[in-house]
N, C-alpha and C positions, 0 to 999 in steps of 0.2 A: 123181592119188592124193589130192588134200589137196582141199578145196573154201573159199573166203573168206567168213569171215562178218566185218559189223562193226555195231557196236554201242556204246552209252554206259553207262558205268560212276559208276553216284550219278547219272544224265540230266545230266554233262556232261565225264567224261572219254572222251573216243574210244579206241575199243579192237579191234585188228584181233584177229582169233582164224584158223587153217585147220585147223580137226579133219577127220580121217578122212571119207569119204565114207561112207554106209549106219551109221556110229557104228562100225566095225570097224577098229582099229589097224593097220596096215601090217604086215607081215611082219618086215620090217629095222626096224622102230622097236620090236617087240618082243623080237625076238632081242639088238638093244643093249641094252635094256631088264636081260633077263637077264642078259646077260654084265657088265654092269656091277652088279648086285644080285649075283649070284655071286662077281665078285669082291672085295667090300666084305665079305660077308659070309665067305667063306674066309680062310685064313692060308696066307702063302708067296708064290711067283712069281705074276708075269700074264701073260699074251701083251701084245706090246708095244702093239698095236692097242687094244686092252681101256685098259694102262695108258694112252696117248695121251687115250683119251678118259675115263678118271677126271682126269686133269689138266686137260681142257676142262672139264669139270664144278666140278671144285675151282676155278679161275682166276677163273670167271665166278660164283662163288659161287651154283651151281643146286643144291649138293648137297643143302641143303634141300627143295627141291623132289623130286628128282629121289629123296632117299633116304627121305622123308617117315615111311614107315612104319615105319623102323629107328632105333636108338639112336642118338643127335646125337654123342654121344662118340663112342661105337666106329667112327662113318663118318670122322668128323674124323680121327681116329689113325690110319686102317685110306687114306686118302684120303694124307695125309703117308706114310704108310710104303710105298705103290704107287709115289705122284711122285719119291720123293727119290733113285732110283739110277738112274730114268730120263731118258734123255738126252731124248728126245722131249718127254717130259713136263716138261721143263726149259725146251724147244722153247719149249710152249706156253705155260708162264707167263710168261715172259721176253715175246714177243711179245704176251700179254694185256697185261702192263705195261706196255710200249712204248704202245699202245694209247692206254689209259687217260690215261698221263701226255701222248701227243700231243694229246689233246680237251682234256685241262687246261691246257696249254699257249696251245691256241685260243680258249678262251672266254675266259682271262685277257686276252689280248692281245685282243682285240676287245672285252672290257668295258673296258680301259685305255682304248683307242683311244676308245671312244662316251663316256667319260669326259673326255677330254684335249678332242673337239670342242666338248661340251655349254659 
């Protein structure tokens, strides 16, 4: 489905990319696509599936990306008012943070450490 391109970004940051084969988006990457644009832009319930993955979105702070062509406010508000009664999506941030705070956790402790030997 996906094909690997890579490449340097300013001829020196390395940069992996896997777009679409023939330049045609996938079926399921456009159907989420909408359903998640649809439900940013409605008012009311989600399906749980839908919210699950506005909270992946929201956690990993892509909704920039991901909502690019839409009002920055209305998705931030409309992004809080999807996650906040959802358990899943509760799921998911809780585990983004878990996440986050484990790598932080790592590098501190391994920059102590090359510290403490140096």
């Amino acid at each position: 489905m996906l094909t690997r391109q890579q490449d340097k970004v300013l001829l020196v940051f390395p940069r992996t990319r896997y777009p679409a084969p023939h330049g045609v988006e996938p079926v399921p990457e456009t159907e989420a696509r909408q359903r998640l644009t649809a439900a940013v832009s409605a008012t009311g319930p989600v399906e749980p599936r839908t919210a699950a993955l506005c909270a992946l979105v929201a956690a990993t702070g892509l909704d920039r990306k991901v909502f690019r062509s839409l009002d920055r406010k209305r998705v931030s508000e409309r992004l809080k008012e999807i996650t906040a009664g959802d358990w899943a999506a509760t799921a998911v941030k809780r585990t983004i943070d878990e996440i986050q705070t484990a790598v932080l956790v790592a590098v501190l402790a391994a920059s102590t450490s090359s510290a403490a030997t140096s």
